[in-house]
Backbone bond lengths (Angstrom), bond angles and torsions (degrees), N, CA, C in turn:
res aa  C-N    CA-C-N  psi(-1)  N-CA   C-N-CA  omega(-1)  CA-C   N-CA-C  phi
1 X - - - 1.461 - - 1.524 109.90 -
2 X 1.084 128.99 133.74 1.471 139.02 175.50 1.467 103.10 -83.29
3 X 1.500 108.18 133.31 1.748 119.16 -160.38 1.328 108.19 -78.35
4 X 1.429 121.66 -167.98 1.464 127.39 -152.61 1.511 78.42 -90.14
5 X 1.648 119.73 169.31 1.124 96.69 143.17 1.598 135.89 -119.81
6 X 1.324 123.59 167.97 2.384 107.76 -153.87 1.079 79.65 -40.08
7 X 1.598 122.15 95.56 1.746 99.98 135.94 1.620 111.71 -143.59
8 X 0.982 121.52 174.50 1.673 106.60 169.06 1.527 99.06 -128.82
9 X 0.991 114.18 -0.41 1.843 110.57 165.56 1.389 135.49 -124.64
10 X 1.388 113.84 4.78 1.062 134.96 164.44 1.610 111.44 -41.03
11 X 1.225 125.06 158.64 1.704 114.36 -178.90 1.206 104.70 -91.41
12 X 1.825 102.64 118.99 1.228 135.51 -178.96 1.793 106.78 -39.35
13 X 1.705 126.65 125.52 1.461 113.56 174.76 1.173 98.08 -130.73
14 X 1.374 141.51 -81.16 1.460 131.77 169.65 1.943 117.49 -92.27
15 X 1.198 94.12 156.40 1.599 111.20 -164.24 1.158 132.12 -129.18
16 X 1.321 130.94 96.64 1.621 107.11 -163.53 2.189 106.17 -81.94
17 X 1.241 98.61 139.61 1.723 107.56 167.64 1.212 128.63 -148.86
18 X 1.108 113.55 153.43 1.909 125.55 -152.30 1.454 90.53 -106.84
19 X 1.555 129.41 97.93 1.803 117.77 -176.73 1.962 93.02 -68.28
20 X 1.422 96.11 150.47 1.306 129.89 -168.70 2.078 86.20 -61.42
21 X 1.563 126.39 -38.74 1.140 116.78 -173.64 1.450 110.98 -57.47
22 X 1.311 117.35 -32.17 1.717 116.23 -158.04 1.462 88.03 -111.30
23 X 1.299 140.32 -48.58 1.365 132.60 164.22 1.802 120.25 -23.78
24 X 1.486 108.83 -60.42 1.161 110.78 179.72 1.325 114.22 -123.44
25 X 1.685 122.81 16.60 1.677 126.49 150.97 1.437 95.95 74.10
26 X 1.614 104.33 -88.38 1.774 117.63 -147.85 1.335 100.15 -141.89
27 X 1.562 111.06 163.71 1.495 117.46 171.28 1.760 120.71 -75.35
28 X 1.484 95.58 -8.01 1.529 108.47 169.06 1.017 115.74 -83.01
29 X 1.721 137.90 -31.99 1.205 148.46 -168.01 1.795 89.98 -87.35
30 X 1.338 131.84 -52.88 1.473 135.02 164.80 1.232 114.06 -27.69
31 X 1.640 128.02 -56.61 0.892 140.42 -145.78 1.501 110.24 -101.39
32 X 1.335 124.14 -13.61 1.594 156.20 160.52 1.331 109.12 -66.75
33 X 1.093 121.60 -58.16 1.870 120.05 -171.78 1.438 104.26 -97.48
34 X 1.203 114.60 -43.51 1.991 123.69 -153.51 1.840 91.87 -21.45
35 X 1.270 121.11 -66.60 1.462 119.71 -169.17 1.470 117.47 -53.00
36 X 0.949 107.67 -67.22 1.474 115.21 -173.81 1.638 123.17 -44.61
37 X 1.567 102.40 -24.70 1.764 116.02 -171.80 1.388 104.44 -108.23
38 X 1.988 90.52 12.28 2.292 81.67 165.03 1.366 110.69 86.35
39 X 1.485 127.74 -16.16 1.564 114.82 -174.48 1.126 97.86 -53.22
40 X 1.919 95.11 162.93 1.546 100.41 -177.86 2.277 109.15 -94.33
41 X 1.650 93.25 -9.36 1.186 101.41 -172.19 1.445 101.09 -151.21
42 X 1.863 133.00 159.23 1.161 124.36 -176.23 1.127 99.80 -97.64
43 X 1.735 103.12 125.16 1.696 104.20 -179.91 1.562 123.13 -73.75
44 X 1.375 110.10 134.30 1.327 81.21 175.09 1.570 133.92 -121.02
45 X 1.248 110.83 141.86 1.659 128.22 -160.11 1.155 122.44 -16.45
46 X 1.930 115.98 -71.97 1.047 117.41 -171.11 1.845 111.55 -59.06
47 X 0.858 129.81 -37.20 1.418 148.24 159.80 1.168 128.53 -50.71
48 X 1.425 115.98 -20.84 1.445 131.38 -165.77 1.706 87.42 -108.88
49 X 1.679 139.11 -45.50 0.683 130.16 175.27 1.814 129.09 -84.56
50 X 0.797 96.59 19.19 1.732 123.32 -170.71 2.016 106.19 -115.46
51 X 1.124 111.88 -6.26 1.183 124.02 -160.48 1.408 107.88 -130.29
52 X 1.870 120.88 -31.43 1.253 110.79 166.32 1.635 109.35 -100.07
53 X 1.357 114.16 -7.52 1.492 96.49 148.14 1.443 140.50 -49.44
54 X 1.441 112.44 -43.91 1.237 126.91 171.96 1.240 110.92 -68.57
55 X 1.298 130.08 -15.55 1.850 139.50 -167.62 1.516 100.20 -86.54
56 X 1.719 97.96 -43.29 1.438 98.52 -173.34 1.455 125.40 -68.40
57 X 1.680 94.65 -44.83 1.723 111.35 177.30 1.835 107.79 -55.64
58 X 1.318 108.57 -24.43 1.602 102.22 175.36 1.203 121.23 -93.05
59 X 1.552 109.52 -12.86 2.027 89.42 146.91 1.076 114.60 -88.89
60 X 1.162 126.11 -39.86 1.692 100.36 177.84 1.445 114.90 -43.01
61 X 1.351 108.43 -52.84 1.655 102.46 -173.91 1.804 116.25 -51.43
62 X 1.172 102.79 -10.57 1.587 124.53 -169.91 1.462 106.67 -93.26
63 X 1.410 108.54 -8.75 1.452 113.54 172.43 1.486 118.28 93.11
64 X 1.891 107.86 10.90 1.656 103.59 -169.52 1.833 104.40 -107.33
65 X 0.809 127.87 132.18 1.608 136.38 174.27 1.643 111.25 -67.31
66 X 1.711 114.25 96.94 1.105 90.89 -162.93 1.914 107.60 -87.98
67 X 1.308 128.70 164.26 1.329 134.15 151.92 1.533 132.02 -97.37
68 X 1.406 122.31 93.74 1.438 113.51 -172.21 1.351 123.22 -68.36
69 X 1.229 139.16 142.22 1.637 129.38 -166.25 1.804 70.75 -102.56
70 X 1.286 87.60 170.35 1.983 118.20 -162.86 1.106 98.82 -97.83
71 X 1.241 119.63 145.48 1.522 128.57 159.12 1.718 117.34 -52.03
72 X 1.460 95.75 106.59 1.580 104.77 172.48 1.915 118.00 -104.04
73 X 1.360 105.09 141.11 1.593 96.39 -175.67 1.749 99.27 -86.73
74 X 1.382 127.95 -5.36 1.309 135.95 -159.75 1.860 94.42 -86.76
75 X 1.075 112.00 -7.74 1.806 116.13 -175.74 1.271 108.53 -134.03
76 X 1.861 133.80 173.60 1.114 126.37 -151.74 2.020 85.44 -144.65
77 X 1.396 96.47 -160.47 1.471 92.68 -175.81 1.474 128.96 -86.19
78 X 1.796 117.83 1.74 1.438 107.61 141.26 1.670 135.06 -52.09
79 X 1.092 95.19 -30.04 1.468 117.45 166.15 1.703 104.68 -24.14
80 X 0.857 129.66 -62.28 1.839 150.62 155.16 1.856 101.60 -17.73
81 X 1.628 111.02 -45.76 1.043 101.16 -167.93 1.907 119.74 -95.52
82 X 0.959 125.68 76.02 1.614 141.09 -113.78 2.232 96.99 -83.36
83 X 1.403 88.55 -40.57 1.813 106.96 -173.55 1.523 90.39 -47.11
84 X 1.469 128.77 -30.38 1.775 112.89 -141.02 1.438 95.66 -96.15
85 X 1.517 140.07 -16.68 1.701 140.17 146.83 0.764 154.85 -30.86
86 X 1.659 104.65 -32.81 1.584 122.73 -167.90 1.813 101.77 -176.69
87 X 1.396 101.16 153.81 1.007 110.43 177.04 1.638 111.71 -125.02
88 X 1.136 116.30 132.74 1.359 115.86 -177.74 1.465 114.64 -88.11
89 X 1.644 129.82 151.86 1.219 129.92 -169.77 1.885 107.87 -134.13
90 X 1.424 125.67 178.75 1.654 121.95 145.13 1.582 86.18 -39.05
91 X 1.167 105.16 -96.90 1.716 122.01 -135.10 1.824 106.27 -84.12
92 X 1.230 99.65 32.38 1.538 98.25 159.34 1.530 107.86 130.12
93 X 1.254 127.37 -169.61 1.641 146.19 -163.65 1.451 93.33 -112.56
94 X 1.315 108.64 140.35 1.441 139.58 -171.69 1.856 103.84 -121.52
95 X 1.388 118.50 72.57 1.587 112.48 176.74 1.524 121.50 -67.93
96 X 1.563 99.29 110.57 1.309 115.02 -179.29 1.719 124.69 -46.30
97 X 1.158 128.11 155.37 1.423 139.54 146.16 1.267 136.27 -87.44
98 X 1.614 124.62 95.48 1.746 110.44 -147.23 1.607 98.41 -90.28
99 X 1.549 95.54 132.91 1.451 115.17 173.50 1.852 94.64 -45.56
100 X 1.564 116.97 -71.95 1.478 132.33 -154.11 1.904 95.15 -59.11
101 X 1.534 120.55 114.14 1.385 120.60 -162.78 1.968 96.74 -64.00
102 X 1.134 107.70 -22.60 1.960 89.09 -173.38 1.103 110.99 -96.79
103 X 1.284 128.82 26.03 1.512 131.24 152.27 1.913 115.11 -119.37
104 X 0.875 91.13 39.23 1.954 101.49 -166.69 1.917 84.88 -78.56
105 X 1.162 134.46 -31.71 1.264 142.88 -131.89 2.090 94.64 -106.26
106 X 1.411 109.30 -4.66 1.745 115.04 -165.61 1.079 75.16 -67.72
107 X 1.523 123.22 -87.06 1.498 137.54 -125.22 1.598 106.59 -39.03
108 X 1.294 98.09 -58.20 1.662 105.55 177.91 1.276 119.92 -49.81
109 X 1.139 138.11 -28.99 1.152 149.61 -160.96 1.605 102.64 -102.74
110 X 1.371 124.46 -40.71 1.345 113.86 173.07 1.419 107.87 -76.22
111 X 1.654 128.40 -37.44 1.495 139.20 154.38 1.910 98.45 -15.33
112 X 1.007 126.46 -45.09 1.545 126.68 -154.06 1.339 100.65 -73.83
113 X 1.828 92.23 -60.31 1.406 110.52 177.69 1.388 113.62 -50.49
114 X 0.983 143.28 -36.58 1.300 136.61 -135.63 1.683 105.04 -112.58
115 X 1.373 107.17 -52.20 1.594 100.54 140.19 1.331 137.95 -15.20
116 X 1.484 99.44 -80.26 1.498 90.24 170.43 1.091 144.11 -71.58
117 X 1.679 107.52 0.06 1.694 101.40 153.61 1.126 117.84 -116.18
118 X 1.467 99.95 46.35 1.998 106.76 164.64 1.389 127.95 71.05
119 X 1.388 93.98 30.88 1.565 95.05 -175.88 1.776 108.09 -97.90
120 X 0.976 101.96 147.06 2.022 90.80 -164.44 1.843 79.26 -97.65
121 X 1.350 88.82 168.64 1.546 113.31 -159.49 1.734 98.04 -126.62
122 X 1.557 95.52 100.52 1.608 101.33 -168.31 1.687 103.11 -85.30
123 X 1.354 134.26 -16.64 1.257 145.70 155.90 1.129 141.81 171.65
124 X 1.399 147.45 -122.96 1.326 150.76 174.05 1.245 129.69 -148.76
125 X 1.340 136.73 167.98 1.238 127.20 154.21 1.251 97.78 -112.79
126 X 1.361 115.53 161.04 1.814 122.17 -166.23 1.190 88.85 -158.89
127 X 1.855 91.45 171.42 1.844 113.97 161.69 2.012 88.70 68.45
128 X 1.647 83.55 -131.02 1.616 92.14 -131.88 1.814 87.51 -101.62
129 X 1.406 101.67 19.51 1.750 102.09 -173.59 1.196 91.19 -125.21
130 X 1.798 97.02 139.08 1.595 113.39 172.71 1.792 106.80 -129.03
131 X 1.302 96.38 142.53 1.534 128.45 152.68 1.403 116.77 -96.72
132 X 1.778 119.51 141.78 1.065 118.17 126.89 1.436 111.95 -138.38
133 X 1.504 113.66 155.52 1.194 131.19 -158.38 1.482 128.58 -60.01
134 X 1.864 91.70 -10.22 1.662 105.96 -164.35 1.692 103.10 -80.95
135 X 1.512 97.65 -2.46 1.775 98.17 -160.61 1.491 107.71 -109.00
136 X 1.660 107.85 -3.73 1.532 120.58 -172.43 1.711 114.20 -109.86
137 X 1.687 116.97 98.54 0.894 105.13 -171.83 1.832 108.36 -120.56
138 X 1.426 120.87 153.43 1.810 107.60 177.84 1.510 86.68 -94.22
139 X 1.535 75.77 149.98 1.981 98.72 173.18 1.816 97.18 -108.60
140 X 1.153 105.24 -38.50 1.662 100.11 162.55 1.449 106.66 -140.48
141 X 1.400 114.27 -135.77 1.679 108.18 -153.97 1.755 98.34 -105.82
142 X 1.916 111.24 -8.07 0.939 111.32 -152.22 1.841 93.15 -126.71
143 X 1.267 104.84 -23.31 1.670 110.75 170.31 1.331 130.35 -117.80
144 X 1.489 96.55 153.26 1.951 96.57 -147.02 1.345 83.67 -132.00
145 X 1.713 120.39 124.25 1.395 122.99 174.37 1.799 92.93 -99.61
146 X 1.392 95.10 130.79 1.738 95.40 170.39 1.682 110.48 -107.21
147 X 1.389 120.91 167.78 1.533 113.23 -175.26 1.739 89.19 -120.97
148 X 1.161 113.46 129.22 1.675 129.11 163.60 0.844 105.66 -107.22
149 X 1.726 108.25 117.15 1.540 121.65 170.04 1.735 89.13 -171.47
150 X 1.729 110.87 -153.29 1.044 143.19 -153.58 1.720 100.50 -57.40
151 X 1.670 119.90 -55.58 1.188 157.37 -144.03 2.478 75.96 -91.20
152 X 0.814 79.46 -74.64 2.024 74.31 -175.53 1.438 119.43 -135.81
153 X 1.217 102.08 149.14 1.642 103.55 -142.58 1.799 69.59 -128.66
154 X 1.650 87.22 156.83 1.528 125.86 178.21 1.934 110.84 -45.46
155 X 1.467 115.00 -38.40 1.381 102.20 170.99 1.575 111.74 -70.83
156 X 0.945 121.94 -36.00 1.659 128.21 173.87 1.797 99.36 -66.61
157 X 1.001 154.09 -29.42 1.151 143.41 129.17 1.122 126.40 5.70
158 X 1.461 105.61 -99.94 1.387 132.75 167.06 1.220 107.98 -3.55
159 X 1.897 99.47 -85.68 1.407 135.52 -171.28 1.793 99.14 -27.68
160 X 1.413 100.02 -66.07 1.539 103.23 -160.20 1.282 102.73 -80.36
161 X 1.322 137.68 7.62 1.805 148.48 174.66 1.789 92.62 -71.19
162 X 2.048 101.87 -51.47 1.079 89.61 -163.45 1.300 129.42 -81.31
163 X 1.577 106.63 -35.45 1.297 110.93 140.69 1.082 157.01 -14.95
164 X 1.592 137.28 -36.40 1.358 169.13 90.41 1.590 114.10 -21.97
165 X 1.231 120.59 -1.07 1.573 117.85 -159.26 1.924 105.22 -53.01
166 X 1.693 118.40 -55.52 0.909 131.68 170.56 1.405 139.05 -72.13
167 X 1.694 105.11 -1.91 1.500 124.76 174.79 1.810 120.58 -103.50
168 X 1.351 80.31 -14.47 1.799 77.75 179.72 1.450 100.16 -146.22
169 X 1.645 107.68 147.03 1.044 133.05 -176.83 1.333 118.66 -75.38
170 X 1.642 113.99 -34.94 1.685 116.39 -173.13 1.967 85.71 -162.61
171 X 1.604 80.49 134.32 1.454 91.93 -177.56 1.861 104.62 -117.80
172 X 1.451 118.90 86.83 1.456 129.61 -161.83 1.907 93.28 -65.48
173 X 1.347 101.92 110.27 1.873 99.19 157.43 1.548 111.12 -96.66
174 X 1.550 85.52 132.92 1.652 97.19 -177.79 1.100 127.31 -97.64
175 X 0.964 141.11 77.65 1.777 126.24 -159.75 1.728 120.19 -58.76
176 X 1.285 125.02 113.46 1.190 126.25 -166.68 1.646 102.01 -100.86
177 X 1.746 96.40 159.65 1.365 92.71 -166.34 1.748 122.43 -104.45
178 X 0.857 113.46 -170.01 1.639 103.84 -164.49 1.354 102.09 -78.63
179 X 1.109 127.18 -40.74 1.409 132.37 176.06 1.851 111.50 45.60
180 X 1.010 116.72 -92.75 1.765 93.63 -175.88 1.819 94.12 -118.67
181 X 1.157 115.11 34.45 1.642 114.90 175.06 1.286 144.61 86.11
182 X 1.503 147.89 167.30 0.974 129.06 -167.11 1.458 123.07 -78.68
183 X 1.897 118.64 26.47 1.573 119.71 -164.86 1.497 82.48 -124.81
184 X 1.502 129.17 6.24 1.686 130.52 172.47 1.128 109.80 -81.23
185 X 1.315 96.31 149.86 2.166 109.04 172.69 1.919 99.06 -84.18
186 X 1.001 124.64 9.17 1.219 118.92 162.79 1.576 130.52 -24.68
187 X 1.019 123.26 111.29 1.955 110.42 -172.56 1.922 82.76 -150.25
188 X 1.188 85.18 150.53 1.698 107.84 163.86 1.562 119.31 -25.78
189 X 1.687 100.95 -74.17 1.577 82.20 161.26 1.594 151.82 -101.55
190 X 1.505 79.10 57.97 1.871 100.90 176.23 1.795 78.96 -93.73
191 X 1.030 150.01 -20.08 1.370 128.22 165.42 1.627 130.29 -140.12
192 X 1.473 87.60 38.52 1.972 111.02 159.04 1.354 93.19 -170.60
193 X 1.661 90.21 135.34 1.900 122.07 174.53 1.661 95.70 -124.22
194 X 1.575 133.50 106.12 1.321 122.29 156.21 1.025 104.47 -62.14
195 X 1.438 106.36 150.79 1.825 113.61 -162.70 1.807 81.64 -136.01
196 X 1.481 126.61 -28.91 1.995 120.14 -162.24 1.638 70.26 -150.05
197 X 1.528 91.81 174.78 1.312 121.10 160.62 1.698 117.50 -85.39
198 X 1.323 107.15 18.58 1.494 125.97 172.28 1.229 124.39 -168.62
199 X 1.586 104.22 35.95 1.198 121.10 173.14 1.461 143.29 -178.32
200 X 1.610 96.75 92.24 1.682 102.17 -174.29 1.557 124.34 -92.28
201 X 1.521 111.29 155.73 1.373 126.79 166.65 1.426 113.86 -76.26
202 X 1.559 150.30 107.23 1.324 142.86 -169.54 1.856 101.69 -125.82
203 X 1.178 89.02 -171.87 1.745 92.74 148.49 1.755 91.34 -177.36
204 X 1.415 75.78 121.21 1.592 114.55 -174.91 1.399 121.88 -60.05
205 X 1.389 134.36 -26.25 1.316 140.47 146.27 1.528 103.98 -24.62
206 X 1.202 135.03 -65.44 1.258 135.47 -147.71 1.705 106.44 -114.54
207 X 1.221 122.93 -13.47 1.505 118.64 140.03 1.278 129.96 -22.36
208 X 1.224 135.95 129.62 1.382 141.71 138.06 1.609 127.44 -33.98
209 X 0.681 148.30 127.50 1.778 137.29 -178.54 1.329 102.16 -61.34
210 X 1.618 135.18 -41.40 1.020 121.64 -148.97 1.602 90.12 -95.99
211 X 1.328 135.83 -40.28 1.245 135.53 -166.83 1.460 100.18 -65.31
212 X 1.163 111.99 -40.71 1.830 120.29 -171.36 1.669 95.15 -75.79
213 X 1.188 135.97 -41.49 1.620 129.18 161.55 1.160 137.26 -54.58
214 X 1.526 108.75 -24.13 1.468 134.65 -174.50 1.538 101.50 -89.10
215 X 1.451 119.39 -57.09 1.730 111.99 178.65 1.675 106.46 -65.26
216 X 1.414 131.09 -29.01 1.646 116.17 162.68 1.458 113.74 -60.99
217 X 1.186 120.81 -28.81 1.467 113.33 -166.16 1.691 100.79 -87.56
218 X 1.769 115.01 -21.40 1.326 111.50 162.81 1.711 119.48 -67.66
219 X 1.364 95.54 6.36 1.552 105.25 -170.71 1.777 122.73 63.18
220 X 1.533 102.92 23.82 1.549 113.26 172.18 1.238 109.06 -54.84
221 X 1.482 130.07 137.44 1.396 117.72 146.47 1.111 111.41 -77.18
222 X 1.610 125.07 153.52 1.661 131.30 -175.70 1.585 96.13 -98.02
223 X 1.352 105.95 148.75 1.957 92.53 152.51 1.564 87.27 -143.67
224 X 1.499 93.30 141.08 1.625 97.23 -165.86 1.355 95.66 -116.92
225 X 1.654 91.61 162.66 1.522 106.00 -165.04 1.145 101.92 -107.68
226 X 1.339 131.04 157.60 1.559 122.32 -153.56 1.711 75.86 -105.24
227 X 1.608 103.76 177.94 1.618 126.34 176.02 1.322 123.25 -77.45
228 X 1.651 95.28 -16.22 1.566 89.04 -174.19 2.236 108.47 -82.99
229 X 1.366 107.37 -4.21 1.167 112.85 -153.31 1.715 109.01 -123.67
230 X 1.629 88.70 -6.52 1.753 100.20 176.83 1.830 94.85 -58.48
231 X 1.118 133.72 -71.35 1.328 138.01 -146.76 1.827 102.27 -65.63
232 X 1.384 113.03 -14.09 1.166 105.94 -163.83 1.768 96.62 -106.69
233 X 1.389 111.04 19.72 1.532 106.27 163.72 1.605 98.87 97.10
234 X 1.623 129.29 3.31 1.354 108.92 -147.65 1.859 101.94 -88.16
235 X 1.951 114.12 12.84 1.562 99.60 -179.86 1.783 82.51 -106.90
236 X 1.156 143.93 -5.98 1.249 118.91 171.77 1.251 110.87 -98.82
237 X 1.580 98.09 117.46 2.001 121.00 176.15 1.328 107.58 -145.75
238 X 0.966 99.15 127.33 1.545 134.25 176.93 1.734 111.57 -59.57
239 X 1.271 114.65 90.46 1.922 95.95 166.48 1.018 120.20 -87.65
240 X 1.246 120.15 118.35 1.898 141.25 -177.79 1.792 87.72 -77.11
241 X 1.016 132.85 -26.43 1.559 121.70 166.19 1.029 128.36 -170.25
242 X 1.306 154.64 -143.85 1.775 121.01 161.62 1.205 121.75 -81.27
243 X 1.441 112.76 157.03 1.662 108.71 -158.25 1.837 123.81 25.27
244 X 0.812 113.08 23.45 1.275 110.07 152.75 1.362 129.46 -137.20
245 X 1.425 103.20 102.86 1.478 121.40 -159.95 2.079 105.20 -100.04
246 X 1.682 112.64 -178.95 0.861 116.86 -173.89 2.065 98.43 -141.95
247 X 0.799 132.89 133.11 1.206 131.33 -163.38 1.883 102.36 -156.55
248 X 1.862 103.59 153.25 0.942 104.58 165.13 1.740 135.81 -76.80
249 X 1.478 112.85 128.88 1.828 123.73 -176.14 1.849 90.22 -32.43
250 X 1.364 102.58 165.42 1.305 111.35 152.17 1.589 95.88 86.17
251 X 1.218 132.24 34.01 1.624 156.94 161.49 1.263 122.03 -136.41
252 X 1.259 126.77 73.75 1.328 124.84 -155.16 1.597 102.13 -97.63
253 X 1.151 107.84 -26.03 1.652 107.23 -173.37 1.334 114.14 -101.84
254 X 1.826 124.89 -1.60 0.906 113.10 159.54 1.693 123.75 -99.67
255 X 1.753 108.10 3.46 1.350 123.76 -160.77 2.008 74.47 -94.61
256 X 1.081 136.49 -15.60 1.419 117.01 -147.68 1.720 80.13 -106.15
257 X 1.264 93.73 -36.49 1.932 84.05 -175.59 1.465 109.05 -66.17
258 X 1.223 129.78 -23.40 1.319 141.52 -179.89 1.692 113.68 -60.09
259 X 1.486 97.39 -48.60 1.352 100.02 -171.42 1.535 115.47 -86.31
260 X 1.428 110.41 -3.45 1.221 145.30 -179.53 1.418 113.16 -65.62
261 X 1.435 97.19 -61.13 1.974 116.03 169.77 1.533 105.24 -60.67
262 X 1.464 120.10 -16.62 1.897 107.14 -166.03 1.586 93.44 109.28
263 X 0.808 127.56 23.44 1.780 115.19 171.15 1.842 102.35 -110.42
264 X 1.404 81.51 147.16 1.926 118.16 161.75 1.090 111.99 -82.73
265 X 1.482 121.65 97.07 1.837 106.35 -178.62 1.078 102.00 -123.71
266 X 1.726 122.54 134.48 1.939 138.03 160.34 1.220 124.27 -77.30
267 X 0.871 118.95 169.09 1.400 99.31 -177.07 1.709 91.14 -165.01
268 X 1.903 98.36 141.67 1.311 115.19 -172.55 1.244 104.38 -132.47
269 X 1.360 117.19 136.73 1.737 135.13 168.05 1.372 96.24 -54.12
270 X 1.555 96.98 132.58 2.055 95.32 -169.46 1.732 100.11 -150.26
271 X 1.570 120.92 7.02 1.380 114.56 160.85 1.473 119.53 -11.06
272 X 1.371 89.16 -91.39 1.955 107.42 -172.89 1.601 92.25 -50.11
273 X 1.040 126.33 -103.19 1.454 153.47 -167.88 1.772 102.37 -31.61
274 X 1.028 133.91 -22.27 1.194 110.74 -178.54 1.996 96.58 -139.27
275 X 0.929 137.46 -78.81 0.902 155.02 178.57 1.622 129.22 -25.09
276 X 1.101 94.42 -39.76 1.907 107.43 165.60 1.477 90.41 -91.30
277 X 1.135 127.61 -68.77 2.021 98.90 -173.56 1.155 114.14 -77.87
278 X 1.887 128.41 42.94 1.525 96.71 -179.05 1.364 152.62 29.89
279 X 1.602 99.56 44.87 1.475 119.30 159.65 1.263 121.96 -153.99
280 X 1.568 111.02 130.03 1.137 140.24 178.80 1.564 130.70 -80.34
281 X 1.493 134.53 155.16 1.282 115.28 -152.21 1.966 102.21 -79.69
282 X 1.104 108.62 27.22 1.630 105.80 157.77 1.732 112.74 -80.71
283 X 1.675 88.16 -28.61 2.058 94.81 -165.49 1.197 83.86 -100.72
284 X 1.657 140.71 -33.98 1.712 105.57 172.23 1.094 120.88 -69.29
285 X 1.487 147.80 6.86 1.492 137.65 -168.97 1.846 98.23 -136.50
286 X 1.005 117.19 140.57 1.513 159.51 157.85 1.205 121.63 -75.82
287 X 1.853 125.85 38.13 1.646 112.68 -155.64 2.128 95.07 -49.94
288 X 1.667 89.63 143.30 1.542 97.21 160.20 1.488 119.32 -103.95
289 X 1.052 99.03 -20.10 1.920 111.18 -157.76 1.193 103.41 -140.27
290 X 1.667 139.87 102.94 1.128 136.11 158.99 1.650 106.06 -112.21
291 X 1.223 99.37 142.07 1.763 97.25 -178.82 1.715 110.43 -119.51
């Protein structure tokens, strides 16, 4: 398979996703982890799987081919959140190191997957440095904003600096802030979604000054998400291509600013599936193939 390419808005074509059935099995397997992995509420199953059906049928309708990874007993119900494993490149997949210790067990498991549909494996993060994917986003094809905090630490940096050495021009580190601590699903883009190649969704409260100075001086337009709608997922959105994104219902004032800038926005019921584990359909999808 020929890889995504650096983009995060490019029009979405194939996709890797973890269905909410094999992600989280049973309401017993729900009812086993829900605490320990930080949800804010116990999702529940039948509902949770009734909800990424409808998630799924709207990329396809969006034109993206999705790929489900298989039910593994070696992973738990982050498993669902597919972006935070691996990072896709030109010249191959980059398998992450998860900061959060009860998902240390993805990478390998998407490693399987990913193999078998031919994706070459450009390297790793190892040792005592972690990645996850939720904190690594392209601003173009040639720059890679990373998020430093809890989720990936400065030796995992490096690693993936060097990794990337010949694919990107400037690798922006962001320092993210502590905000509710190192037991949060917090990642980079819990507060920037590129939506164009000149135009992101953020919310500026939780910006850096210099990162939030640096995308104006890239000449980004911002569209900010108000406070009342940060907690409810409303800066993580998915662009299926430019300006036309896919985001969770229940953001009404940041879906209006959206359409406001010139955007197409969908919108999916995302309670269970996104909202009790703090992740949005940027952390359920894995783009493989953007063209």
């Amino acid at each position: 398979m020929t890889p995504a390419s650096q983009s995060d808005v490019a029009p979405l074509r194939r996709v890797l996703l973890k269905h909410a059935r094999d992600a989280f099995v049973s309401d017993m397997d729900v009812a086993r982890q829900w605490k320990d992995l930080r949800y804010t509420e116990r999702p529940d199953f039948t509902r949770a799987v009734a909800e990424y059906d409808r998630f799924a049928e709207l990329l396809r309708n969006c034109g993206a081919d999705p790929y489900f990874l298989p039910r593994d007993q070696t992973v738990g119900l982050d498993s669902l959140y597919v972006r935070d494993a691996s990072i896709i490149t030109a010249r191959g997949a980059i398998l992450c190191n998860m900061g959060k210790p009860q998902r240390r067990t993805e990478p390998a498991a998407q490693e399987a997957a990913l193999e078998k549909l031919g994706v070459a494996m450009l390297g790793r993060i190892a040792g005592d440095g972690t990645v996850e994917g939720g904190d690594v986003a392209w601003l173009d094809d040639r720059t890679l904003a990373v998020g430093h905090g809890y989720r990936t630490n400065a030796a995992g940096i490096e690693q993936l600096r060097a990794l990337l050495a010949d694919q990107v021009d400037e690798l922006i580190v962001v320092p993210l802030p502590h905000w509710h601590g190192p037991d949060d699903v917090f990642h980079l883009m819990s507060v920037i979604s590129p939506i164009d190649r000149d135009l992101a969704l953020v919310y500026s409260p939780l910006l850096p000054v210099p990162f939030r100075n640096a995308l104006l001086e890239r000449e980004f337009g911002l569209v900010e998400v108000p406070d009342a709608e940060f907690a409810t997922l409303g800066c993580n959105v998915l662009a299926v291509e430019p300006r036309v994104c896919v985001m969770v219902e229940g953001n009404p004032e940041t879906k209006r600013r959206l359409v406001a800038a010139g955007c197409q926005v969908y919108e999916f019921r995302g309670r269970e599936i996104c909202v009790k584990g703090g992740g949005g359909p940027t952390c359920l999808t894995r783009p493989l193939l953007r063209s």
